[in-house]
mmCIF file as Biopython writes it, N, C-alpha, C and O atoms, coordinates in Angstrom:
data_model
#
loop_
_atom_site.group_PDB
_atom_site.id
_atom_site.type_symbol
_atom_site.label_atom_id
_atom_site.label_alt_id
_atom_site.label_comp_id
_atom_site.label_asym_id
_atom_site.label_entity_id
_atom_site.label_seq_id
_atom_site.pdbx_PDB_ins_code
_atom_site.Cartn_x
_atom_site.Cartn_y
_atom_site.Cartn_z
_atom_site.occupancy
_atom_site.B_iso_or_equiv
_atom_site.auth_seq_id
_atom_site.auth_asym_id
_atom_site.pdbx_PDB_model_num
ATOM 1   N N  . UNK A ? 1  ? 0.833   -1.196 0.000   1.0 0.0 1  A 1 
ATOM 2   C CA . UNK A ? 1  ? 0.000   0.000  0.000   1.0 0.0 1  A 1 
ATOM 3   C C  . UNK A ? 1  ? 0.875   1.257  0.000   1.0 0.0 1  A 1 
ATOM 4   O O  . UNK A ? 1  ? 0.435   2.304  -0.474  1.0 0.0 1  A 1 
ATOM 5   N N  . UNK A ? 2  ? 2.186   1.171  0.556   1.0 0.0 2  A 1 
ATOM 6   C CA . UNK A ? 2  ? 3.243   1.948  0.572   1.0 0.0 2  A 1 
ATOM 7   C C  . UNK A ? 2  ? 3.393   2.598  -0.739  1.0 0.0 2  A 1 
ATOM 8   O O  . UNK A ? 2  ? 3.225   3.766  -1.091  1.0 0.0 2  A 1 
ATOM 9   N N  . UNK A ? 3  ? 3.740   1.580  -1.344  1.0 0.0 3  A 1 
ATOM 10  C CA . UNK A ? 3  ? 4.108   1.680  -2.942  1.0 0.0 3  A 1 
ATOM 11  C C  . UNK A ? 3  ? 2.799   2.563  -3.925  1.0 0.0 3  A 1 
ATOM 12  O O  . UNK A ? 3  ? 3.137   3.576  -4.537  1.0 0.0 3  A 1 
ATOM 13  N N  . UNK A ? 4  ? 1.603   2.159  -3.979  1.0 0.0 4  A 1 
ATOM 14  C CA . UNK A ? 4  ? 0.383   3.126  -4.009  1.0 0.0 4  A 1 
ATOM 15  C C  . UNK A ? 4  ? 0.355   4.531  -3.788  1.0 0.0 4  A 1 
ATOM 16  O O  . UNK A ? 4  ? 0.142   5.387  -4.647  1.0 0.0 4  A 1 
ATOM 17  N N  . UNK A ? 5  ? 0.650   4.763  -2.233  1.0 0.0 5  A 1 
ATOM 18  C CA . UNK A ? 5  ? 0.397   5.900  -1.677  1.0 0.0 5  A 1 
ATOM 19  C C  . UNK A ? 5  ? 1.464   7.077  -2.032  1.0 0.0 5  A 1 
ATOM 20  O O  . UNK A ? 5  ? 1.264   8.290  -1.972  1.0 0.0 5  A 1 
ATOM 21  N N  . UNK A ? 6  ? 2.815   6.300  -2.471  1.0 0.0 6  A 1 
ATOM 22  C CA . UNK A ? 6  ? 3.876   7.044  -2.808  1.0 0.0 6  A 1 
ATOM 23  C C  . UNK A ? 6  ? 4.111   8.361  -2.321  1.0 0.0 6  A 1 
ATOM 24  O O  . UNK A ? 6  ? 3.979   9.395  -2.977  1.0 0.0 6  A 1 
ATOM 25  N N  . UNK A ? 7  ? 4.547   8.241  -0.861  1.0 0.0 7  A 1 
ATOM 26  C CA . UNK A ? 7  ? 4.886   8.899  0.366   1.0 0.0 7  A 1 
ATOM 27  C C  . UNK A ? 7  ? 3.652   9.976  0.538   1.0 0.0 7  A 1 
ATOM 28  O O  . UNK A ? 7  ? 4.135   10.806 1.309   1.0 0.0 7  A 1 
ATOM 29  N N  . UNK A ? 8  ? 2.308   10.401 0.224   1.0 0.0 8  A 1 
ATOM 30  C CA . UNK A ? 8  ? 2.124   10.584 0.119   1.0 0.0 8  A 1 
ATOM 31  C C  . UNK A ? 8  ? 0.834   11.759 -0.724  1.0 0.0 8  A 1 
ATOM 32  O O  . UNK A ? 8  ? -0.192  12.405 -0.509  1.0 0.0 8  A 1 
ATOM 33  N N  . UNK A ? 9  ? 2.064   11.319 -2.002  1.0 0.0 9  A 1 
ATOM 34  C CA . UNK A ? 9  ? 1.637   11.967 -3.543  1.0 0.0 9  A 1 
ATOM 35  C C  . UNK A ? 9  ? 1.050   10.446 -4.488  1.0 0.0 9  A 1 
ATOM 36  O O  . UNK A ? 9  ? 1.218   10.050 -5.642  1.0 0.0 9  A 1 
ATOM 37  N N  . UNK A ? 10 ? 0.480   10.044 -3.559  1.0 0.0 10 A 1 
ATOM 38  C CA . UNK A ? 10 ? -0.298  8.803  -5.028  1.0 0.0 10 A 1 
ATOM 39  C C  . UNK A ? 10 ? -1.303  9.585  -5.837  1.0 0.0 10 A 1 
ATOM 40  O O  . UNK A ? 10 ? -1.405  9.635  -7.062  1.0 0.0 10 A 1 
ATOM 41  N N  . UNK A ? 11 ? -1.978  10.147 -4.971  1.0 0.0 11 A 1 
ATOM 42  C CA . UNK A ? 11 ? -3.385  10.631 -6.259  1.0 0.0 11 A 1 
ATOM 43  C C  . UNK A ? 11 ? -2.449  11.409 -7.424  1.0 0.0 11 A 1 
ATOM 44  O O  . UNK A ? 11 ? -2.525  11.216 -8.637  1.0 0.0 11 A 1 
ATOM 45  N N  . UNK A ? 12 ? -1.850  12.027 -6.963  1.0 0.0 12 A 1 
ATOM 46  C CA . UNK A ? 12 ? -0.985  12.905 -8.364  1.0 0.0 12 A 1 
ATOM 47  C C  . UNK A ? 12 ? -0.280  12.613 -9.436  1.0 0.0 12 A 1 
ATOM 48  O O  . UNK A ? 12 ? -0.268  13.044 -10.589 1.0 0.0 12 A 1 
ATOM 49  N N  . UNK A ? 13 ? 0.567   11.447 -8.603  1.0 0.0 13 A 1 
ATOM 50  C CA . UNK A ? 13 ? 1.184   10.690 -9.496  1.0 0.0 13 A 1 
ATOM 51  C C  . UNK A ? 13 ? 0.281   9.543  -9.798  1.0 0.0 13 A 1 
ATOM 52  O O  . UNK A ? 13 ? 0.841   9.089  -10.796 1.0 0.0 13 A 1 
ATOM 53  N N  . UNK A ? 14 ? -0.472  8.987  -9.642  1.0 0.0 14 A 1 
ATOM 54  C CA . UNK A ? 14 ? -1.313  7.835  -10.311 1.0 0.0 14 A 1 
ATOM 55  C C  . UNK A ? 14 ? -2.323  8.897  -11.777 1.0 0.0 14 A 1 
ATOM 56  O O  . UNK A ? 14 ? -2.490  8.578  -12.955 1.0 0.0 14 A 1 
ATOM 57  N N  . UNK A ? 15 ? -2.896  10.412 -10.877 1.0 0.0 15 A 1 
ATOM 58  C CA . UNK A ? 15 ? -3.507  10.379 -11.639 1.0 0.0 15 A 1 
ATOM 59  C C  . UNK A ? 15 ? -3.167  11.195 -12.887 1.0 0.0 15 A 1 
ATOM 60  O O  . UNK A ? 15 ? -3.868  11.284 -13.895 1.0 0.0 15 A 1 
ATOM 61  N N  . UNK A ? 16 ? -1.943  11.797 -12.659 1.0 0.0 16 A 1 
ATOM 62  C CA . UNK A ? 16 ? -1.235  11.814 -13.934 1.0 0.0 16 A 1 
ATOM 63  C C  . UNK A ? 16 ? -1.002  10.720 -14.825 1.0 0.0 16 A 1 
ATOM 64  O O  . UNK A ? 16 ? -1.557  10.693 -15.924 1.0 0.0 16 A 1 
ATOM 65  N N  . UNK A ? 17 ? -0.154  9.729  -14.407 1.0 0.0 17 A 1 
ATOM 66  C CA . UNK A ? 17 ? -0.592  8.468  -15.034 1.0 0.0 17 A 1 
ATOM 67  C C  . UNK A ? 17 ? -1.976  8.440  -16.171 1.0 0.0 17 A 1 
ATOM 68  O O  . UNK A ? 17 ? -2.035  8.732  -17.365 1.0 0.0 17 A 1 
ATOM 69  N N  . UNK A ? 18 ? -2.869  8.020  -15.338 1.0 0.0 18 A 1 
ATOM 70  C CA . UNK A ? 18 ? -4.125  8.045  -15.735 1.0 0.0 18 A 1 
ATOM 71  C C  . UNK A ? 18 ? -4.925  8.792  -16.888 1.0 0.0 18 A 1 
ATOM 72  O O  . UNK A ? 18 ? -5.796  8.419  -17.673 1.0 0.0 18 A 1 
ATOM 73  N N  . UNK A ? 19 ? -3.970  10.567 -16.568 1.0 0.0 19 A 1 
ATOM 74  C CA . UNK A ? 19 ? -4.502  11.683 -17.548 1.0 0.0 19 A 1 
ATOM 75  C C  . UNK A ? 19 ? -3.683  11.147 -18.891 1.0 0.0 19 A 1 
ATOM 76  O O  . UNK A ? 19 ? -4.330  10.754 -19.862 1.0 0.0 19 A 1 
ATOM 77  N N  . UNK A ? 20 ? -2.488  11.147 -18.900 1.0 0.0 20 A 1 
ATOM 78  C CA . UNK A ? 20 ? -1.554  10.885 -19.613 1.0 0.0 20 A 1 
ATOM 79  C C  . UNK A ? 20 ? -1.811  9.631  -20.569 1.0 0.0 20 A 1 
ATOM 80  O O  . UNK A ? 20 ? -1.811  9.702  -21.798 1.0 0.0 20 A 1 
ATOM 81  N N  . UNK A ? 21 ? -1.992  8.675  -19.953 1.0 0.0 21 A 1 
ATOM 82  C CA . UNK A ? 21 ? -3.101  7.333  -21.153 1.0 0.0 21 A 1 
ATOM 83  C C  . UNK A ? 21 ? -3.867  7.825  -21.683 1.0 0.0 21 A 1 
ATOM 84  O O  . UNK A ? 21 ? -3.774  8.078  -22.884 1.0 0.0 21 A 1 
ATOM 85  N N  . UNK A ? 22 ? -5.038  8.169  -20.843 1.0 0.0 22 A 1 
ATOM 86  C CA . UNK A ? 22 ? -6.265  8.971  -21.506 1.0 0.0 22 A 1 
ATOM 87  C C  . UNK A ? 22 ? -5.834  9.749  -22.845 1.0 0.0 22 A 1 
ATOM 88  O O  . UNK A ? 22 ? -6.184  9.517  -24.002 1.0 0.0 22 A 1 
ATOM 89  N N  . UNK A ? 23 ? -5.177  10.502 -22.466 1.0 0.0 23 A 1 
ATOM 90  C CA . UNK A ? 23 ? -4.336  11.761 -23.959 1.0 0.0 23 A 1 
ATOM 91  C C  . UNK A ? 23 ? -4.664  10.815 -24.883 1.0 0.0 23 A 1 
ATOM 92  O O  . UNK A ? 23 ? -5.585  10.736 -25.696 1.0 0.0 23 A 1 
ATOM 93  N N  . UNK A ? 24 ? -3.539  9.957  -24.551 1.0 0.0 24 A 1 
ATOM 94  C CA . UNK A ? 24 ? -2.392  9.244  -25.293 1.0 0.0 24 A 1 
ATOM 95  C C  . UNK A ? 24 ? -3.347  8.115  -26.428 1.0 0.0 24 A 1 
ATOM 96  O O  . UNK A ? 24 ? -3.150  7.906  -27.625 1.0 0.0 24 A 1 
ATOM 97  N N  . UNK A ? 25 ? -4.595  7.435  -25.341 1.0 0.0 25 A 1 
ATOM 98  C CA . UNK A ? 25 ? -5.549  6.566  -26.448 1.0 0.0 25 A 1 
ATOM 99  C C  . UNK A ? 25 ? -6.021  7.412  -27.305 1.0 0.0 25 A 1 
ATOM 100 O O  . UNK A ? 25 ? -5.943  7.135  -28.502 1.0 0.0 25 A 1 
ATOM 101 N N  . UNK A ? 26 ? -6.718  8.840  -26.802 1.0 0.0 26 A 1 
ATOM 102 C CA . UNK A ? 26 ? -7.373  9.657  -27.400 1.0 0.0 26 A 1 
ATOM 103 C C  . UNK A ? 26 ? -6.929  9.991  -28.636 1.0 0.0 26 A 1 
ATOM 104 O O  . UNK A ? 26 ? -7.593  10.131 -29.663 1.0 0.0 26 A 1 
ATOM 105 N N  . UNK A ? 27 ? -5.216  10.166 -28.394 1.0 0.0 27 A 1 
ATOM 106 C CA . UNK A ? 27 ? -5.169  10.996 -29.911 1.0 0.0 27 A 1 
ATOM 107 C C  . UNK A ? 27 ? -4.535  9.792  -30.608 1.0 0.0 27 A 1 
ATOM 108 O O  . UNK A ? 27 ? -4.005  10.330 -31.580 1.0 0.0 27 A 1 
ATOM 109 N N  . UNK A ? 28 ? -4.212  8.192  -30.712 1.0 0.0 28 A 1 
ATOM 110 C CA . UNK A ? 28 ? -4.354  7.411  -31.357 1.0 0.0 28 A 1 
ATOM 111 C C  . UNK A ? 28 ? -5.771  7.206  -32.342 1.0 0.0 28 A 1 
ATOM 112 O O  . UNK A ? 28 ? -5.784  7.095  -33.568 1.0 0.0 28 A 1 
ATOM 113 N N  . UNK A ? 29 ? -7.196  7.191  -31.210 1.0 0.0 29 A 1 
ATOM 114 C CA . UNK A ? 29 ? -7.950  7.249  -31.912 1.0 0.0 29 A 1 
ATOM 115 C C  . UNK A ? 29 ? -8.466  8.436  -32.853 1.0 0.0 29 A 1 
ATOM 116 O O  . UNK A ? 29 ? -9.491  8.352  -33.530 1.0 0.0 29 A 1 
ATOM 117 N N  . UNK A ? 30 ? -7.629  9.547  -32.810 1.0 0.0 30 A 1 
ATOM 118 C CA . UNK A ? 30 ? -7.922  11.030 -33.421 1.0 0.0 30 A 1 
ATOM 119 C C  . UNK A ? 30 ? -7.334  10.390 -35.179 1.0 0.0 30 A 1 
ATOM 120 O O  . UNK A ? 30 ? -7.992  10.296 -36.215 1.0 0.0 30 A 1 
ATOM 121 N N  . UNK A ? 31 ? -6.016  10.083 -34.937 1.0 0.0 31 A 1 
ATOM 122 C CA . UNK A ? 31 ? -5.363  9.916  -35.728 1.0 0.0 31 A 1 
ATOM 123 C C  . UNK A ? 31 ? -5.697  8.843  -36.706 1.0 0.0 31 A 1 
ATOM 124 O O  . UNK A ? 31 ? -5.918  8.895  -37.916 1.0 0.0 31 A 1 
ATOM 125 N N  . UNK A ? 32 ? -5.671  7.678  -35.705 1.0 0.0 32 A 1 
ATOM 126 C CA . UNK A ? 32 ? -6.905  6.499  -36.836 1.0 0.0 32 A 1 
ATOM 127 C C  . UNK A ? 32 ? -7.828  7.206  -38.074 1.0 0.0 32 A 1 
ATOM 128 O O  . UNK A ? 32 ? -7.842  7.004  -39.288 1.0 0.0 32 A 1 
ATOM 129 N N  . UNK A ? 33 ? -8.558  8.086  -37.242 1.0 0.0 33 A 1 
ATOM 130 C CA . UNK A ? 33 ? -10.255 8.843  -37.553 1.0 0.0 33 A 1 
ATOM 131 C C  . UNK A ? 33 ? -9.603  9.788  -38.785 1.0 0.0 33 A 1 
ATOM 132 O O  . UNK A ? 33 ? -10.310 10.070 -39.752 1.0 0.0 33 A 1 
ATOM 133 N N  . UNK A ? 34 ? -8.360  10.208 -38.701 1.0 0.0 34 A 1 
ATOM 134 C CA . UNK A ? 34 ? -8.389  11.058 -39.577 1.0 0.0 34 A 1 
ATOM 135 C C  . UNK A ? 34 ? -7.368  10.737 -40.968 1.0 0.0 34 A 1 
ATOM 136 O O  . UNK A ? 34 ? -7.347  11.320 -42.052 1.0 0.0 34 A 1 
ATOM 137 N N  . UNK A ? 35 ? -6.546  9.576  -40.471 1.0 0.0 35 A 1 
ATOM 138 C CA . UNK A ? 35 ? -6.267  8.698  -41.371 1.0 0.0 35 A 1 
ATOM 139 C C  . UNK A ? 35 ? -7.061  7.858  -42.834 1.0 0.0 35 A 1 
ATOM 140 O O  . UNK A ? 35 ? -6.647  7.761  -43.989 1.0 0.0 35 A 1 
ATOM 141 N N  . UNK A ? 36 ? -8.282  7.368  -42.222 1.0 0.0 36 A 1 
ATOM 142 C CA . UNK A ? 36 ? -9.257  6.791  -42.487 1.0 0.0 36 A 1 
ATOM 143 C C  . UNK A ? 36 ? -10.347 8.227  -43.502 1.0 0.0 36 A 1 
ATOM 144 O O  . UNK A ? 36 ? -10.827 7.915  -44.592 1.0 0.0 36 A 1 
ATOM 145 N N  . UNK A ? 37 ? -10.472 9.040  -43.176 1.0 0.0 37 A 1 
ATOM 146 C CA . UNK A ? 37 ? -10.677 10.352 -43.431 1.0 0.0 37 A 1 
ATOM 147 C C  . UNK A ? 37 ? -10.167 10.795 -44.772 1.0 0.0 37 A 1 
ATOM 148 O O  . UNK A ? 37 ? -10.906 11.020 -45.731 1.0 0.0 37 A 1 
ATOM 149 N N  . UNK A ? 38 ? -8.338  10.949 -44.785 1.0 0.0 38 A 1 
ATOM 150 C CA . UNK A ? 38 ? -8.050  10.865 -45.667 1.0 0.0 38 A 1 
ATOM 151 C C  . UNK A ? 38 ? -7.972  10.099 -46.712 1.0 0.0 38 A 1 
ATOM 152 O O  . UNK A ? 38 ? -7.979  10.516 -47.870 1.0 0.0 38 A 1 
ATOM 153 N N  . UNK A ? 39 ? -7.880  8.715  -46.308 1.0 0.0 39 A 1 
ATOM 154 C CA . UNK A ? 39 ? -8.078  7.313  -47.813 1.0 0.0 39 A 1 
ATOM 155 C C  . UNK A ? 39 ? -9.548  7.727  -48.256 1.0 0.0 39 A 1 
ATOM 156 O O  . UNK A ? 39 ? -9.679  8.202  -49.385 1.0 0.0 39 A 1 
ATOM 157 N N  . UNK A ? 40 ? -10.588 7.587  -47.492 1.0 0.0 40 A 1 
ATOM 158 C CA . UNK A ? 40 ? -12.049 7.587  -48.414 1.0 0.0 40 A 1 
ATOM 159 C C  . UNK A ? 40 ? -11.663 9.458  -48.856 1.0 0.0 40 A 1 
ATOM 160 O O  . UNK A ? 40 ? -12.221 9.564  -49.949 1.0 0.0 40 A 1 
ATOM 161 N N  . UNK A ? 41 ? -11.226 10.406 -48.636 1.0 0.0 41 A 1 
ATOM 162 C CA . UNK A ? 41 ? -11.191 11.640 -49.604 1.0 0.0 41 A 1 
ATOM 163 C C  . UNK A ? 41 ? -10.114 11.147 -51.271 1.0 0.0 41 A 1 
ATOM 164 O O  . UNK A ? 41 ? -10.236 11.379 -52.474 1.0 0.0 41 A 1 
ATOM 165 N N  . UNK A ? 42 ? -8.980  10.279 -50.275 1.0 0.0 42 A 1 
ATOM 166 C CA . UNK A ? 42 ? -8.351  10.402 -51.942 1.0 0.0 42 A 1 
ATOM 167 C C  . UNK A ? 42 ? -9.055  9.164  -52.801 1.0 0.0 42 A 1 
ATOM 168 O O  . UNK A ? 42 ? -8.660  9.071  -53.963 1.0 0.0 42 A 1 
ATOM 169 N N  . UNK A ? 43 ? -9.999  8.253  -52.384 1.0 0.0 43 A 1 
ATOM 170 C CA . UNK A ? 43 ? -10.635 7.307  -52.892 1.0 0.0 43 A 1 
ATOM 171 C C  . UNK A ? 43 ? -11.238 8.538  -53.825 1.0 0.0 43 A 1 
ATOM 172 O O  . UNK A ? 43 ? -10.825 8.457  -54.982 1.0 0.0 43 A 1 
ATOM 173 N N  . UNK A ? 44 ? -11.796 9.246  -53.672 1.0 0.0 44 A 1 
ATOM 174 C CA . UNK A ? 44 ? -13.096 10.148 -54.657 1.0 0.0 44 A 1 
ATOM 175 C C  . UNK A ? 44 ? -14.002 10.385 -54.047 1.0 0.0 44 A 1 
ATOM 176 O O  . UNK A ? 44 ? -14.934 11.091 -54.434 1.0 0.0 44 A 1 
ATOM 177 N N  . UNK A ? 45 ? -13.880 9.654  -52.593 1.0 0.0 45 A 1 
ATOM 178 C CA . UNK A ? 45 ? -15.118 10.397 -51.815 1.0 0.0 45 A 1 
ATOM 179 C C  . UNK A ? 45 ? -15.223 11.428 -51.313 1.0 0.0 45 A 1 
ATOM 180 O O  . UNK A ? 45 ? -14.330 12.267 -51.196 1.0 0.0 45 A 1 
ATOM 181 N N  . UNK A ? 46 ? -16.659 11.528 -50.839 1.0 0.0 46 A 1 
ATOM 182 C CA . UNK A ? 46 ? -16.543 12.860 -50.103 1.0 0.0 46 A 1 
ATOM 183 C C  . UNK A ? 46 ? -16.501 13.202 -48.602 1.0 0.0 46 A 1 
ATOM 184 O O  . UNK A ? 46 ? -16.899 12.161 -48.080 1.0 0.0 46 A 1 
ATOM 185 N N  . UNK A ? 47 ? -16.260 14.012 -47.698 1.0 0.0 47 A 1 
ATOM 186 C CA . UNK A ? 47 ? -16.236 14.365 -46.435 1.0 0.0 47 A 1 
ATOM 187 C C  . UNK A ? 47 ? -16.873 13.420 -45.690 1.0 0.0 47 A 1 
ATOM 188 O O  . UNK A ? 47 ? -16.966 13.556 -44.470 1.0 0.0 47 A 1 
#
């Protein structure tokens, strides 16, 4: 529980952690979305 609480500063440092994934899936899935975005525009499609 030591290790958790990390002298103190767990919520901060866990929930940085936490924010920091979050980002991190987020703009994977941004990037997917806009990847995908671009093939169907240069296919001939539209928006």
């Amino acid at each position: 529980m030591e290790f958790l609480s990390m002298g103190g500063y767990g919520f901060y440092v866990w929930g940085s952690f936490g924010i920091t994934a979050l980002v991190v899936i987020l703009e994977v899935a941004s990037v997917r979305a806009r990847v995908r975005a671009a093939e169907r525009l240069a296919k001939g499609g539209t928006r």
